[in-house]
C-alpha positions in Angstrom: 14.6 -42.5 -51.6 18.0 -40.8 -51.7 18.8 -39.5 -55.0 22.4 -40.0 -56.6 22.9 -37.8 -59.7 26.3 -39.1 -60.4 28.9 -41.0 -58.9 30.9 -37.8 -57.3 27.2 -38.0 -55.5 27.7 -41.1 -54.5 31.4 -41.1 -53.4 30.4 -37.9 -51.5 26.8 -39.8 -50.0 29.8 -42.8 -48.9 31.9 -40.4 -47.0 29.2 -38.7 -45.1 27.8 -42.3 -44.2 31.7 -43.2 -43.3 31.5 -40.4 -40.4 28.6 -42.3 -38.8 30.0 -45.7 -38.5 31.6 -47.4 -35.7 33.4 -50.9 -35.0 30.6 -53.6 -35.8 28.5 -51.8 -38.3 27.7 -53.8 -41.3 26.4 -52.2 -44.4 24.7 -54.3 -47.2 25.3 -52.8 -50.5 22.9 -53.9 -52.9 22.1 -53.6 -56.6 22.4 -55.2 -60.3 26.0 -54.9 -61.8 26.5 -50.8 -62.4 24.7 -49.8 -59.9 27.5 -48.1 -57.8 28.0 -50.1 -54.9 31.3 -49.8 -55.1 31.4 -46.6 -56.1 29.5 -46.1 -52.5 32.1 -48.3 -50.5 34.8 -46.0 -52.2 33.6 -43.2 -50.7 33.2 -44.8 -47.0 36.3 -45.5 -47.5 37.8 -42.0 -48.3 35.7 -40.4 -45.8 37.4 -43.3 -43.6 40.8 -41.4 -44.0 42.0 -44.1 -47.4 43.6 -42.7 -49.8 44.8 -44.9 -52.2 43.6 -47.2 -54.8 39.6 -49.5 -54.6 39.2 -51.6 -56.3 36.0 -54.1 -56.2 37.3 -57.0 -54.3 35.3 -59.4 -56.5 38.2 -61.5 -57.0 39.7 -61.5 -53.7 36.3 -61.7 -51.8 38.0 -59.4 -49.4 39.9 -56.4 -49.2 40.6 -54.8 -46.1 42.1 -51.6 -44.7 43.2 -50.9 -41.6 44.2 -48.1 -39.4 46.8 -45.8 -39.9 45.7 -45.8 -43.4 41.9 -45.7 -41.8 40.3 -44.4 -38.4 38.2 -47.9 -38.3 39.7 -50.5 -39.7 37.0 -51.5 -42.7 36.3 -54.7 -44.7 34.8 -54.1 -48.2 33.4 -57.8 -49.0 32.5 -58.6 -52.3 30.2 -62.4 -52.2 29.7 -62.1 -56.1 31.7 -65.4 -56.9 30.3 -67.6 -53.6 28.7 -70.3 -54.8 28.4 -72.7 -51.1 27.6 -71.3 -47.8 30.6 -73.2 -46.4 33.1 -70.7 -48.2 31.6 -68.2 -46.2 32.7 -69.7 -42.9 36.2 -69.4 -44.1 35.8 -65.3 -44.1 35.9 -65.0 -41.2 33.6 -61.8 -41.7 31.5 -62.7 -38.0 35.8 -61.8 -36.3 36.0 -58.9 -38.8 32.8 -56.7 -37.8 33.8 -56.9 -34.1 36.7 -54.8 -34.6 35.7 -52.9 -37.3 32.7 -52.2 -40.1 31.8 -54.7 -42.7 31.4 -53.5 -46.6 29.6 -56.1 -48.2 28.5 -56.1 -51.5 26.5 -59.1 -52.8 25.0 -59.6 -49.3 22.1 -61.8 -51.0 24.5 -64.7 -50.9 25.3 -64.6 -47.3 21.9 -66.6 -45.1 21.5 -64.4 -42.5 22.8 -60.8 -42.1 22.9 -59.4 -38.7 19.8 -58.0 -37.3 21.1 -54.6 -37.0 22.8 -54.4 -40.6 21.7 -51.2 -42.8 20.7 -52.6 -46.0 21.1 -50.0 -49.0 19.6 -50.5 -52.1 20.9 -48.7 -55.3 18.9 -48.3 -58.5 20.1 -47.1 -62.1 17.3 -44.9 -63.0 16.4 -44.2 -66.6 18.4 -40.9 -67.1 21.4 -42.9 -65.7 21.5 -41.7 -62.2 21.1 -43.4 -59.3 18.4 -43.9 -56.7 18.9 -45.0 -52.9 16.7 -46.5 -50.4 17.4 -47.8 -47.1 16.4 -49.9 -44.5 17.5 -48.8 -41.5 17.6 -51.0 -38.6 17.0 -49.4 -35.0 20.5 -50.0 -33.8 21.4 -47.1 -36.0 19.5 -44.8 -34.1 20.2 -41.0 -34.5 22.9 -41.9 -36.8 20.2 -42.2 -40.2 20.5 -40.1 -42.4 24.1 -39.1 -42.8 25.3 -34.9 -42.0 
């Protein structure tokens, strides 16, 4: 368990995790609503090389950012609002992750994640910060924790 105080601690826990991904990583973010995954995928993002506006992508499903603007390009997925797995097809996120690293929040509503996805869990504790736990596949090797 990886505590998170606050969400500076969070943004800052995203961009250390950002300097350890490469094209075809997929991170599942999950946790109720409040729980800071976005707050997480923010901070991949900025530690990405992003420096402008995120936003949750609930309504457009997808949001992604691409190099200049990021040293990977990055899809921060949101699967909040899909209701059929046939809407998934229609992503396009299986394309995506081969060039680049998958965000995706709400990853209970996708079948069947890739094997070697890390799955991170966040918690609102009682005192209003945040706890983490991972499971961390053995493709990620070396690269768990984050420096």
């Amino acid at each position: 368990m990886i505590a998170l105080p606050d969400a500076a601690a969070t943004e800052a826990f995203g961009a250390a995790l950002s300097r350890e991904l490469r094209a075809g990583d997929v991170v599942a973010l999950y946790g109720a609503l409040g729980a800071g995954k976005t707050t997480l995928a923010r901070g991949v993002l900025r530690g990405l090389g992003h420096d402008g506006e995120v936003a949750s992508p609930t309504f457009p499903i997808v949001q992604t950012y691409e190099p200049p603007s990021t040293r990977i390009a990055a899809w921060h997925v949101d699967l909040y609002r899909i209701e059929q797995a046939g809407e998934l097809a229609e992503l396009g996120l299986e394309e995506a992750r081969e060039d680049g690293v998958l965000l995706i929040e709400w990853p209970e509503r996708l079948p069947d994640l890739w094997p070697e996805t890390l799955r991170l869990t966040l918690e609102v504790r009682q005192d209003g910060a945040r706890a983490l736990t991972a499971l961390v596949p053995a493709a990620w090797g070396t690269r768990w924790p984050p420096r």
